[in-house]
MILODO-999567 format. One line per field, with one value per residue (C-alpha): residue in one letter; x, y negated, z negated. Coordinates in nm, 4 decimals. Each point is the difference from the previous one (the first is absolute). Layout:
<sites>
resn a/... $
x X/... $
y Y/... $
z Z/... $
</sites>
This chain:
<sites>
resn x/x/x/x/x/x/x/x/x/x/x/x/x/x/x/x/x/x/x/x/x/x/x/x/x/x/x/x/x/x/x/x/x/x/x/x/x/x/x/x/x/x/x/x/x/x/x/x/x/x/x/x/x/x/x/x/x/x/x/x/x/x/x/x/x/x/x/x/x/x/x/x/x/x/x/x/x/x/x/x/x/x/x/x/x/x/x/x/x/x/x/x/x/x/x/x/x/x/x/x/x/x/x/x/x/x/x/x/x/x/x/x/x/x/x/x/x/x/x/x/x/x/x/x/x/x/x/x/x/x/x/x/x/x/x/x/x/x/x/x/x/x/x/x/x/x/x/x/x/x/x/x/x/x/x/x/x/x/x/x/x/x/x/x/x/x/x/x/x/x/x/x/x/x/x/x/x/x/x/x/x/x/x/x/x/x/x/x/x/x/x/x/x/x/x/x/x/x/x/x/x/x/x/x/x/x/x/x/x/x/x/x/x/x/x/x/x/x/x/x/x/x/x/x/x/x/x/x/x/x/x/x/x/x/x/x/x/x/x/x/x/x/x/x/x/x/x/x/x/x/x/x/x/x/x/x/x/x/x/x/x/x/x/x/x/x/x/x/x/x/x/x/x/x/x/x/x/x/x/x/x/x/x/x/x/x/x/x/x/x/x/x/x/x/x/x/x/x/x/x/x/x/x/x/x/x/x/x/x/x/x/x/x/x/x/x/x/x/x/x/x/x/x/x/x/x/x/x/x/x/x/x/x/x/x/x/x/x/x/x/x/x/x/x/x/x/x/x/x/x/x/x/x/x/x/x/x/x/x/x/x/x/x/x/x/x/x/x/x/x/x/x/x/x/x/x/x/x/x/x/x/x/x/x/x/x/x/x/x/x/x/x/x/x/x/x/x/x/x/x/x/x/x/x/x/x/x/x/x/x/x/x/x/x/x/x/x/x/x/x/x/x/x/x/x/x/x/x/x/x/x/x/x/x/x/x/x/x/x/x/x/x/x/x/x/x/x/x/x/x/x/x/x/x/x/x/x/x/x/x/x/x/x/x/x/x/x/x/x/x/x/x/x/x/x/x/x/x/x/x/x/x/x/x/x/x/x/x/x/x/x/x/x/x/x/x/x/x/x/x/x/x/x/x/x/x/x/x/x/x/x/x/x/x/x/x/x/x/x/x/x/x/x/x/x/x/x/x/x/x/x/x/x/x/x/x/x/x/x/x/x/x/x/x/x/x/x/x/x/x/x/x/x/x/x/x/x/x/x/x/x/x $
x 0.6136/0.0501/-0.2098/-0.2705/-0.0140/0.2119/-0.1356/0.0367/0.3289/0.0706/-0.1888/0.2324/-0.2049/-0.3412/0.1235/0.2445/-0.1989/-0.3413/-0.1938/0.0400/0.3695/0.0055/-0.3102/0.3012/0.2625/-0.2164/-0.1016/0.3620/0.1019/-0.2916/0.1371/0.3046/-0.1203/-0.1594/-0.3461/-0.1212/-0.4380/0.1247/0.2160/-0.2763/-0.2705/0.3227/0.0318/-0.3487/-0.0430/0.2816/-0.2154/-0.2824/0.1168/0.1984/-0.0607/0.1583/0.2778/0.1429/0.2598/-0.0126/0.3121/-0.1877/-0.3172/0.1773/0.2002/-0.3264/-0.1366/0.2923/0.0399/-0.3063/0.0482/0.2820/-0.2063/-0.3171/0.2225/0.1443/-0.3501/-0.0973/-0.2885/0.1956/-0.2777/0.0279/0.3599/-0.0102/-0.2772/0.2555/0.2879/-0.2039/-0.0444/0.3160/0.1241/-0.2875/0.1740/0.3357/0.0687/0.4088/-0.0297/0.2011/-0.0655/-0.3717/-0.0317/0.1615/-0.2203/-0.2943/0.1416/0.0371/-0.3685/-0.1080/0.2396/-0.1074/-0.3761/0.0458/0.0517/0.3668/-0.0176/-0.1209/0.2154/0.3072/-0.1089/0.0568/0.2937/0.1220/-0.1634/0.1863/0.3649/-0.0539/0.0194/0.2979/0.1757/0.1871/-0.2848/0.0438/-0.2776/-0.1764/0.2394/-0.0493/-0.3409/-0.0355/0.1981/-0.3304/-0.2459/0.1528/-0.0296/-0.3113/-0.1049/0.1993/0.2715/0.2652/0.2620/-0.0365/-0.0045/0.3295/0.1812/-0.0938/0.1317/0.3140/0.0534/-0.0920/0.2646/0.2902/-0.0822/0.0068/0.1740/0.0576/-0.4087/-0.0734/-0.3628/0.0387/0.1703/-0.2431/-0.3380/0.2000/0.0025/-0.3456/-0.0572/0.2469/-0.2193/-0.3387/0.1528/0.1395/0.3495/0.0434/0.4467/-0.0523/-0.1585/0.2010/0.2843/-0.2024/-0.0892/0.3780/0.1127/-0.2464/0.0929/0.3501/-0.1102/-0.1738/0.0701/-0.3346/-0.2537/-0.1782/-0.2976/0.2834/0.1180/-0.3298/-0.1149/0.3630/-0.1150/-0.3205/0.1323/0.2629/-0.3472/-0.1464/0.3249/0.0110/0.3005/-0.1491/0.2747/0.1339/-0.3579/-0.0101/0.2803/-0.1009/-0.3462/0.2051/0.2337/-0.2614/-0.2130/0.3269/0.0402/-0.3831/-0.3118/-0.2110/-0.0490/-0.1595/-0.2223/-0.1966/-0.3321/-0.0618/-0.1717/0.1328/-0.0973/-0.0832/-0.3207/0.0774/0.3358/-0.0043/0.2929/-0.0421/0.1560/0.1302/0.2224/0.2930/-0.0248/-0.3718/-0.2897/-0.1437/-0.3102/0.1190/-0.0335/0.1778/-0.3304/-0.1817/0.2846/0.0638/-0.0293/-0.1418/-0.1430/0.1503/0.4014/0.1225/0.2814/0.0245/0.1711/0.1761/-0.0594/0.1950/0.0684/0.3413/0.2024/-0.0219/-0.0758/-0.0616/-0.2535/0.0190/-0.2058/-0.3171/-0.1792/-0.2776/-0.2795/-0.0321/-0.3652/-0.0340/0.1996/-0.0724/0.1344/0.0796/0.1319/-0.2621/0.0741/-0.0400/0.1633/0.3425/0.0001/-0.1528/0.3294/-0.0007/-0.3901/0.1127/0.2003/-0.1372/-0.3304/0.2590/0.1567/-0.3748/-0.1006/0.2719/-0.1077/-0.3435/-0.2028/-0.2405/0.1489/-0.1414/-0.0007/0.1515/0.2395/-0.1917/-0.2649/0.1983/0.1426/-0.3850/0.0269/0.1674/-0.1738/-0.0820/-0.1389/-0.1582/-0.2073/-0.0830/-0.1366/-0.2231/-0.1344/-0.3906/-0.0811/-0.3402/0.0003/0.3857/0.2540/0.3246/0.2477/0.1427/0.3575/0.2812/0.3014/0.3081/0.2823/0.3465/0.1681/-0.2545/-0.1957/-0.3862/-0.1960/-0.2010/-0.2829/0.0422/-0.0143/-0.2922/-0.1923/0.0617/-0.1064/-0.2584/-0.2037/0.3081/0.1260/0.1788/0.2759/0.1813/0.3307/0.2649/0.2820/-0.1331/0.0775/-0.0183/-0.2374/-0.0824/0.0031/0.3640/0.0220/-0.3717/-0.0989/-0.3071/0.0445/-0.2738/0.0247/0.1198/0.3798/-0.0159/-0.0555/0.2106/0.2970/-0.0834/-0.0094/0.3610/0.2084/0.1139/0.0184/0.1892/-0.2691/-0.3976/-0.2038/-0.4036/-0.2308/-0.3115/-0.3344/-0.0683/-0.3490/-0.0907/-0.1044/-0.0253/-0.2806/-0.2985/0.1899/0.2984/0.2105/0.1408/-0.0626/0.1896/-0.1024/0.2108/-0.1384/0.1831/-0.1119/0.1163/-0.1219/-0.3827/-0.0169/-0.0019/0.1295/0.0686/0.3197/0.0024/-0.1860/0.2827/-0.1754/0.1522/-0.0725/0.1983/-0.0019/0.3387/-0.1541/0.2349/-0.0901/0.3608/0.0339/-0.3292/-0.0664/-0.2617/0.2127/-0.0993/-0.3649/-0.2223/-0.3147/0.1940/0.0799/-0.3469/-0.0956/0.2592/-0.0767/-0.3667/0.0629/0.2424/-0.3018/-0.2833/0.1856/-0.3871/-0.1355/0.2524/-0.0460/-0.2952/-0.1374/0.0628/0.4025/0.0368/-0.1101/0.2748/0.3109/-0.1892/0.0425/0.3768/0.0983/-0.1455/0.1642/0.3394/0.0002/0.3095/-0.0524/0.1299/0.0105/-0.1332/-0.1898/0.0032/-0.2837/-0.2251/-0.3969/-0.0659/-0.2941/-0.2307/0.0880/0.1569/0.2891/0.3419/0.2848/0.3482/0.2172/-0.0124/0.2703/0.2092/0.2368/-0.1799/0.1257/-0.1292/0.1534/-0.0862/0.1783/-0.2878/0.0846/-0.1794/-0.2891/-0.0791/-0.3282/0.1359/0.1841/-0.2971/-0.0834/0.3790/0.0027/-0.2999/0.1233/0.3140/-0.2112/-0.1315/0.2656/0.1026/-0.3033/0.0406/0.3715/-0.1925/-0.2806/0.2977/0.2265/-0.2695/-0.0043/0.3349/0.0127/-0.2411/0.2061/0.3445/0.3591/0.1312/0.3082/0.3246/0.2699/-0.1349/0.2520/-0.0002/0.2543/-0.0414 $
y -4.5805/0.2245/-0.0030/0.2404/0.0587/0.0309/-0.3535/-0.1732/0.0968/-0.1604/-0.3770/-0.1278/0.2632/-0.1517/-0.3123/0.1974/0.2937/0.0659/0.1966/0.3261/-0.0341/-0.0562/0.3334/0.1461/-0.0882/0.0224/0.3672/0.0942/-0.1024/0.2260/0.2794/-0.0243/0.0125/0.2771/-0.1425/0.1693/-0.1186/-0.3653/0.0450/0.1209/-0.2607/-0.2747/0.1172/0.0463/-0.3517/-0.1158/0.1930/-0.1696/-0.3725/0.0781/-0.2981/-0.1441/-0.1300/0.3458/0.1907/0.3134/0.1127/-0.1325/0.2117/0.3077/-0.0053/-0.0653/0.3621/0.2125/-0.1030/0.0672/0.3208/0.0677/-0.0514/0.1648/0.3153/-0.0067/-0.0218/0.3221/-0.2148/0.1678/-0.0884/-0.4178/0.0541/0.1383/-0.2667/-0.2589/0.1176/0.0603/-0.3861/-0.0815/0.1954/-0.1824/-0.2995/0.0802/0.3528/-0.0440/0.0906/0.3107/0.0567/-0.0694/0.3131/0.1859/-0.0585/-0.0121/0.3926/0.0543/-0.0959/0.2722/0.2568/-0.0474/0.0445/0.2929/-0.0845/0.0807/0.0808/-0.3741/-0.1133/0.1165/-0.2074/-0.2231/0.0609/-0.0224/-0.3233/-0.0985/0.1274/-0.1256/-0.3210/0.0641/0.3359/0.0395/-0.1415/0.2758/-0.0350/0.1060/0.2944/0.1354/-0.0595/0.1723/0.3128/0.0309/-0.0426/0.2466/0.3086/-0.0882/0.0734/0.3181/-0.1887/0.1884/0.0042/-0.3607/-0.1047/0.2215/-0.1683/-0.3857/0.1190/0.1620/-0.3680/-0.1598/0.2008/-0.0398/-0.3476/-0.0362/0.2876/-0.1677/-0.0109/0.2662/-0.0274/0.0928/0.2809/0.0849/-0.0761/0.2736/0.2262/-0.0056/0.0180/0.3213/0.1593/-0.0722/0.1322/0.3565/-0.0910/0.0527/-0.0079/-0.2991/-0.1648/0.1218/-0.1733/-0.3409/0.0019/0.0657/-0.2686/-0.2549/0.1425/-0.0199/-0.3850/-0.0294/0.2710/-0.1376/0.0195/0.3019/-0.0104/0.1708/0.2560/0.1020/0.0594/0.2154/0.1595/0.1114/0.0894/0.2295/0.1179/0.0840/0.1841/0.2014/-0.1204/-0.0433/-0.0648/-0.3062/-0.1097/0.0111/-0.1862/-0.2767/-0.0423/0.0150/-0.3121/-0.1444/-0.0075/-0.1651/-0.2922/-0.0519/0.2032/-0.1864/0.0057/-0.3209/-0.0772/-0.3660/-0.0681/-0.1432/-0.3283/-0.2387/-0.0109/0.3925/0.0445/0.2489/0.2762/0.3357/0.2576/0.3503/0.3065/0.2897/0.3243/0.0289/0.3163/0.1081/-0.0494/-0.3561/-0.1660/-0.1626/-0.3851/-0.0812/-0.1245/-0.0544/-0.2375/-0.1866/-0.3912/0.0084/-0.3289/0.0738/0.0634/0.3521/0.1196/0.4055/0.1524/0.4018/0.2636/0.2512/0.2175/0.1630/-0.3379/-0.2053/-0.3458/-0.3624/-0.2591/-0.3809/-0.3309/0.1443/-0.2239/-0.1590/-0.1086/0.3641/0.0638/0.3772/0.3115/0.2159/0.3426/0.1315/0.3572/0.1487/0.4127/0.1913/0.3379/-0.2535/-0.1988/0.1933/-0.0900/-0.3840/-0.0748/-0.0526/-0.1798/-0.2203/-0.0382/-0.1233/-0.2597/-0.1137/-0.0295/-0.2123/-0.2364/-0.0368/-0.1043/0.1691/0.3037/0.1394/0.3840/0.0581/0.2502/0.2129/0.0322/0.0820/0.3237/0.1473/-0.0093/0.3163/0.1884/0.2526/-0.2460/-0.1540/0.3133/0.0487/-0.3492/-0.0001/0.3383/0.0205/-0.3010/0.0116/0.1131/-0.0236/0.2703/-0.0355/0.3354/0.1294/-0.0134/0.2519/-0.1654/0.2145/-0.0919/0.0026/0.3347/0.2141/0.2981/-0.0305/0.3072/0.0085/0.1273/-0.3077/-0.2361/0.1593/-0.0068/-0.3393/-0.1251/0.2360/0.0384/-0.1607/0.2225/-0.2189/-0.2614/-0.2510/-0.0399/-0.2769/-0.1328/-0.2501/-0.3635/0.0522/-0.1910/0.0400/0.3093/0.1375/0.1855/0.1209/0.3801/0.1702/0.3679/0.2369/0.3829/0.1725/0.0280/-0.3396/-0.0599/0.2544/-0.1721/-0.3031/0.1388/0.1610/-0.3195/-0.1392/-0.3442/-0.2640/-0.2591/0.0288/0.0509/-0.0301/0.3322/-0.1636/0.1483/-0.0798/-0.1438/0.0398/-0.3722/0.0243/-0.2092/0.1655/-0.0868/0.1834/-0.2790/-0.0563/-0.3877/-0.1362/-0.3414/-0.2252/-0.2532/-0.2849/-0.0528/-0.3531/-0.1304/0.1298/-0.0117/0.3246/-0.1137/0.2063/0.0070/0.2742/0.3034/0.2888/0.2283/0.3125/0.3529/0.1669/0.0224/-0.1778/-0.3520/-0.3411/-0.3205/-0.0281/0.3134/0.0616/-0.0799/-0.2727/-0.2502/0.2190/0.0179/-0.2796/0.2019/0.0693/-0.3746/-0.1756/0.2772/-0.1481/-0.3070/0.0655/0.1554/-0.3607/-0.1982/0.1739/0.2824/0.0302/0.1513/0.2607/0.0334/-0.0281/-0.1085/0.3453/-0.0081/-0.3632/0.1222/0.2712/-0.2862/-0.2002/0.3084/0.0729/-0.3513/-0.0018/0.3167/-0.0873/-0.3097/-0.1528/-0.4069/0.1195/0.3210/0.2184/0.2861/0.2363/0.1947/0.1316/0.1311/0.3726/0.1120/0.0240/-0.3632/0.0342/-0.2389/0.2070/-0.1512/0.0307/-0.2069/-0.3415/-0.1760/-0.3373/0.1149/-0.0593/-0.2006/-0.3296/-0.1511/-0.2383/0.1747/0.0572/-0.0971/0.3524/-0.0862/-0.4011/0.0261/0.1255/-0.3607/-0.1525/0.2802/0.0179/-0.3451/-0.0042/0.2495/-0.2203/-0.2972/0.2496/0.0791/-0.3942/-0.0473/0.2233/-0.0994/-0.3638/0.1331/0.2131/-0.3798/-0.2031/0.2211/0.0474/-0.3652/-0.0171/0.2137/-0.1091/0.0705/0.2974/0.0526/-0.1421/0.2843/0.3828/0.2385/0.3404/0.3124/0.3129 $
z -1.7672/0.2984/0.2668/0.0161/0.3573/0.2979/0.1746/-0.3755/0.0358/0.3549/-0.0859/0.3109/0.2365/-0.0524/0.2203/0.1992/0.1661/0.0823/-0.1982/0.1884/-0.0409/-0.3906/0.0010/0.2103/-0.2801/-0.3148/0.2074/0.0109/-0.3706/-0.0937/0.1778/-0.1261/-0.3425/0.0660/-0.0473/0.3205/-0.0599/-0.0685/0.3194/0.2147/-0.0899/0.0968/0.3114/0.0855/-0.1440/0.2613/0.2764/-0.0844/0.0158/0.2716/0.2991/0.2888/-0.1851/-0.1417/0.2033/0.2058/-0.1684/-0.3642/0.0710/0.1305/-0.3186/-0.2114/0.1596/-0.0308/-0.3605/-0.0534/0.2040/-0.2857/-0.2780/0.1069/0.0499/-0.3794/-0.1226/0.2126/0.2725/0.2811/0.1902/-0.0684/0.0154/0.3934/0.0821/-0.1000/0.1788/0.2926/-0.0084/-0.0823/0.3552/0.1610/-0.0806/0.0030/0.1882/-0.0296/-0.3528/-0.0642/-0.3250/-0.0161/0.2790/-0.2258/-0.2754/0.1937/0.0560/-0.3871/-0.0494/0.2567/-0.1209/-0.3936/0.1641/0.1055/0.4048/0.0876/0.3218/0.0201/-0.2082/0.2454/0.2863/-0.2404/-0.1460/0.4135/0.0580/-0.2576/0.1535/0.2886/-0.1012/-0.2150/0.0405/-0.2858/-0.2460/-0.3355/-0.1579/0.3328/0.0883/-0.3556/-0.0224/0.3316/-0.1405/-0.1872/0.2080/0.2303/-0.2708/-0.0640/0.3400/-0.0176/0.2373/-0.1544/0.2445/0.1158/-0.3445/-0.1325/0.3178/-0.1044/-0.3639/0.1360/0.1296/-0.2658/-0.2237/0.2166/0.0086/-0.3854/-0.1271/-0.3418/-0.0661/-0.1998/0.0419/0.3576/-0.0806/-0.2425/0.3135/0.1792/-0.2034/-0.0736/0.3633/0.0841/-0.2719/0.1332/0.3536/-0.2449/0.0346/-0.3220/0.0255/0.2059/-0.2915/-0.2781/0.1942/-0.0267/-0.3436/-0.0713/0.1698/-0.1258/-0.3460/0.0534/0.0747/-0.2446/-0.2692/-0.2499/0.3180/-0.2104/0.2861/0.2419/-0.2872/-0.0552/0.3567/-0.0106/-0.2496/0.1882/0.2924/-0.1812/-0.1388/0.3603/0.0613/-0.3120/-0.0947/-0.3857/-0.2241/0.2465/-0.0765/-0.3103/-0.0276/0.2403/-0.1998/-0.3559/0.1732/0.1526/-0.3291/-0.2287/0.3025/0.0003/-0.1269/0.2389/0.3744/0.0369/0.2736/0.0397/0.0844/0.3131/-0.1009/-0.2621/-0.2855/-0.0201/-0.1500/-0.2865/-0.0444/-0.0392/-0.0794/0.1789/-0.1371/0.2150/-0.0122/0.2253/-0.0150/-0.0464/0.1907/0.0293/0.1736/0.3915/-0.0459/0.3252/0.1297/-0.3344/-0.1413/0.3240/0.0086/-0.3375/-0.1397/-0.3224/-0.1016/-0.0600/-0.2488/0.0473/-0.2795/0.1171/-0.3268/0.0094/-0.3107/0.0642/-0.0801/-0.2775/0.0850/-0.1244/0.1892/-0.1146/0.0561/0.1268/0.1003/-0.3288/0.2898/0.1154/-0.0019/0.2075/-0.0841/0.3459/-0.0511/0.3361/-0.1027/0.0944/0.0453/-0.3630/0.1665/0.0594/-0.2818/-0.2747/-0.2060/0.0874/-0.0424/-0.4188/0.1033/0.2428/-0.2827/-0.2679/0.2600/0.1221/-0.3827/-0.0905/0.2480/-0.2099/0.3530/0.1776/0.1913/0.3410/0.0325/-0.3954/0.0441/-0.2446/0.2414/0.2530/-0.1986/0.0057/0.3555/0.1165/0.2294/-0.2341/-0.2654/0.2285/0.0835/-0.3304/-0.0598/0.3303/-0.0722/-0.0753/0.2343/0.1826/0.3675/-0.0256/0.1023/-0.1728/0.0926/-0.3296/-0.0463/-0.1856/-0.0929/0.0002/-0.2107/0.1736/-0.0243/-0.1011/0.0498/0.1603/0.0532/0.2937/-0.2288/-0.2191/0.2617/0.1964/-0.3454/-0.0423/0.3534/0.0432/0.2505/0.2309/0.2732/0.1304/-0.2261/0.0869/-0.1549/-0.0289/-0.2341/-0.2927/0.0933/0.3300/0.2353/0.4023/0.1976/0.0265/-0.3293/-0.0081/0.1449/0.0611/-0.1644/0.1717/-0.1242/-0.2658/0.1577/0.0352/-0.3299/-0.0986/0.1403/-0.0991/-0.3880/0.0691/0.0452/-0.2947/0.0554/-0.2037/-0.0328/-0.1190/0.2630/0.0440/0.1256/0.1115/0.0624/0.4193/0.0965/0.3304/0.1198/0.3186/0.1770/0.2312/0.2933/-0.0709/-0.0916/-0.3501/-0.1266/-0.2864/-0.1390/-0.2525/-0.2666/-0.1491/-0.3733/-0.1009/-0.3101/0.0317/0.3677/0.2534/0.3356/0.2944/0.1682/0.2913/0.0982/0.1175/0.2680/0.1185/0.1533/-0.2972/-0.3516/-0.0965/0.1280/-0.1075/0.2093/0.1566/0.0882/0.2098/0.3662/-0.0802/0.2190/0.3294/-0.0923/0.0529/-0.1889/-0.2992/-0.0529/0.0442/-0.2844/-0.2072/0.0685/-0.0279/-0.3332/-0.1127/0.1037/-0.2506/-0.2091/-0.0795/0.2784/-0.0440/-0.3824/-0.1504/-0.2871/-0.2145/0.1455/-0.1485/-0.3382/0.0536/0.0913/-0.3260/-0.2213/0.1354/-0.0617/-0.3407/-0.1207/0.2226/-0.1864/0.1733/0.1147/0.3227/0.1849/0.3043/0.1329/0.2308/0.0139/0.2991/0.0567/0.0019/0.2450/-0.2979/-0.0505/-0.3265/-0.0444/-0.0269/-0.1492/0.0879/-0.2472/-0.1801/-0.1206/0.0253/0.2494/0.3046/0.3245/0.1168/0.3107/0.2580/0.2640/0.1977/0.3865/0.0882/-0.2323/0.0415/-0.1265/-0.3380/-0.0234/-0.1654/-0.2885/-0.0778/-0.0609/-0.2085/-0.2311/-0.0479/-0.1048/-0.2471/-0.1268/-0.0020/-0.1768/-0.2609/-0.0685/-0.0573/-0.2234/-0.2121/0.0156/-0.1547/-0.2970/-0.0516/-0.0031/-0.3063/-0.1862/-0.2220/0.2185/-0.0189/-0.1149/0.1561/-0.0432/0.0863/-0.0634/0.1296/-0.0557/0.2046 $
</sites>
């Protein structure tokens, strides 16, 4: 019969070793094995009956190991406790500095985490793990220069690794030089023609570029090597697996920050409808379908689509992409109409190429003098005008443009003291959150566009506002966001909507498209309600996982043809 654990399998080690040293080895079988728990209580067990007679090299090992497995299971916090007494007893160790670093990076402390990473280098200059490692923690605090130069070595070192080829490409694109990149994703495909990660981010920076067909093509390619970009959790094991869907060439919801260091693996699957194309061996133990396409102007044609694929599936899907086609600005207007101390500008959809008479238009939005207009499926500032007159308007009516666009009724908003305030919600799964208040002293107000860096007033009102959304809406405005979330009806969405001087609430837009970042360095005291509405939407991810657990698998094969 074989032994059922790693000591019964050592009988000489009883007699040989102390009992810290077999805890070490029975710790280290476990490990192996991939039984991370059984490997932690081992070493802790090792720890504990440590004495006089065990080793400084035999205890050091006991906390880095433990370090090691405390980090698969996600306790980055136990993890860096044990490293930091590993170090204690053993500071030479190069590799435990190192992943002492990892644990700080993974927590969200990188500027930490590349003293680190230096610590580490000093002690052995040409340690990988810590040069690569460092690479990271050097974007992440917006060290882009230092950190393309360290990768520039690191390539010419090893010109044969495609992945570092592949690292530098990602990191010429998040600097916008975007030929720079392509050049590094060809070369690590030309090492490694299957690596369909690198022939999809080709594809999207031919996207950026407008170079369409070229990414087409790349996406089609990508799609026949691999349907899935795969990315792991960072704990093992990952506590549930979703699949995300999302348009190449559409609108989709920013997950940068929302999908960073999940706890959970992540397959993303691209729909696109112009190519016909075959996915295989998706995964049975999905349990979340997260539709990320997000804009219904962009994707009108794909959200079919994208429903059929999610169906298929037969989990739980976040943000159905049926949902998400009720959610054009103009739809949107409609629904939210007839709301209780609510303003909600009306909207007049014109259809690409034809004729709008001004009489039409000022019947429709009437009593407007003023109307904003701006292509459909476009978000921000740059494509939006204020038209004021009736020559103005008149001009406006005159181009023929080759794209819908949106005439919307303008609502004055601006506040007693002259300024104009904009606030945005995040709706996840029930929940209204705030994530910024934009203040400006004109109409056209978006948070990174406004001077709110330069004055100190205009962020403790922010921040005030973070702190209790409450005393800045009242009870009669939350009644408003619970009405708008109810007739929305997406899982997960925003708002931006502002408070006329007769206190009604005026809304802006509402929809799934909405930005959520942590790049705050201007704004520290948003750190903590960012976060918070990441653990939402954590949370609801988990709530969504446990039933899509209950239910049967979904199917294994999902076939889709443009």
């Amino acid at each position: 019969m074989t032994p059922s654990t790693p000591a019964a399998r050592y009988p000489d080690a009883v007699t040989a070793g102390s009992v810290v040293a077999r805890q070490l080895r029975a710790g280290l079988e476990y490990l192996s094995a991939g039984n991370i728990d059984e490997a932690i209580e081992a070493f802790q067990r090792g720890l504990a009956a440590s004495s006089g007679d065990a080793s400084t090299e035999t205890l050091s090992e006991l906390h880095s190991k433990l370090g090691n497995a405390c980090m698969l299971r996600g306790d980055l916090g136990l993890a860096a406790e044990n490293y930091k007494a590993a170090l204690r007893l053993a500071p030479h160790l190069t590799f435990c500095w190192c992943n002492l670093g990892n644990a700080y990076l993974k927590s969200g402390m990188p500027a930490e985490a590349v003293t680190l990473y230096l610590q580490a280098l000093t002690l052995n200059p040409g340690h990988w793990p810590s040069r690569t490692n460092l690479v990271q923690a050097l974007m992440a605090t917006q060290q882009h220069l230092l950190a393309k130069l360290l990768l520039e070595e690191l390539v010419e070192e090893r010109p044969q690794d495609a992945s570092m080829h592949h690292q530098l490409g990602k990191l010429y694109f998040e600097v916008n030089e975007l030929e720079s990149a392509l050049q590094c994703f060809a070369r690590a495909i030309a090492l490694n023609p299957l690596d369909s990660e690198s022939i999809y981010w080709t594809g999207s920076i031919q996207q950026k570029m407008g170079e369409i067909d070229a990414a087409e093509a790349a996406y089609a390619q990508a799609a026949k090597i691999y349907p899935l970009i795969r990315r792991p959790a960072t704990k093992l094991p990952a506590e549930f697996r979703i699949v995300t869907l999302f348009a190449p060439f559409a609108g989709n919801l920013p997950t940068d920050y929302l999908l960073k260091d999940t706890a959970y693996d992540i397959a993303t699957l691209a729909v696109f409808a112009s190519r016909e194309y075959h996915t295989e061996a998706l995964e049975r133990d999905v349990q979340v379908v997260v539709n990320l396409i997000s804009d219904a102007d962009q994707a009108d044609a794909l959200l079919p689509l994208a429903a059929d694929v999610a169906d298929r599936f037969g989990k739980p899907t976040v943000n159905d992409p049926r949902k998400i086609q009720r959610t054009t600005r103009d739809a949107v207007a409609a629904a939210l109409q007839g709301i209780p101390g609510c303003l909600v500008p009306k909207v007049l959809r014109q259809k690409a190429g034809t004729d709008l008479a001004a009489a039409t238009l000022l019947a429709a939005l009437a009593p407007a003098s003023t109307v904003l207009v701006r292509p459909a499926g476009t978000h921000g500032g740059d494509d939006l005008e204020k038209l004021e007159g009736p020559e103005a308007l008149a001009a406006a009516l005159a181009q023929r443009t080759d794209t819908d666009r949106y005439f919307i009724e303008y609502i004055d908003y601006r506040s007693v003291d002259g300024y104009f305030r904009k606030y945005r919600f995040i709706f996840v799964n029930g929940e209204i959150l705030p994530y910024h208040l934009a203040i400006a002293d004109h109409w056209k107000v978006h948070h990174d566009s406004t001077d709110m860096a330069d004055h100190p007033w205009m962020q403790r009102e922010e921040e005030a506002f973070l702190n209790d959304p409450a005393s800045v809406f009242g009870p009669s405005h939350y009644q408003v966001l619970r009405e708008i979330r109810e007739r929305v009806g997406l899982d997960y969405f925003g708002v931006d909507c502002a408070l006329d001087r007769s206190g009604n609430l005026v809304m802006f837009e509402a929809n799934a498209s909405m930005l959520v970042h942590d790049q705050n360095e201007k704004f520290f005291y948003k750190a903590p309600f960012v976060h918070r509405i990441k653990s939402a939407f954590d949370d609801m991810l988990r709530k969504f996982a446990a039933a899509g657990i209950s239910r049967e698998d979904g199917a294994a094969i999902v076939t889709t043809v443009g």
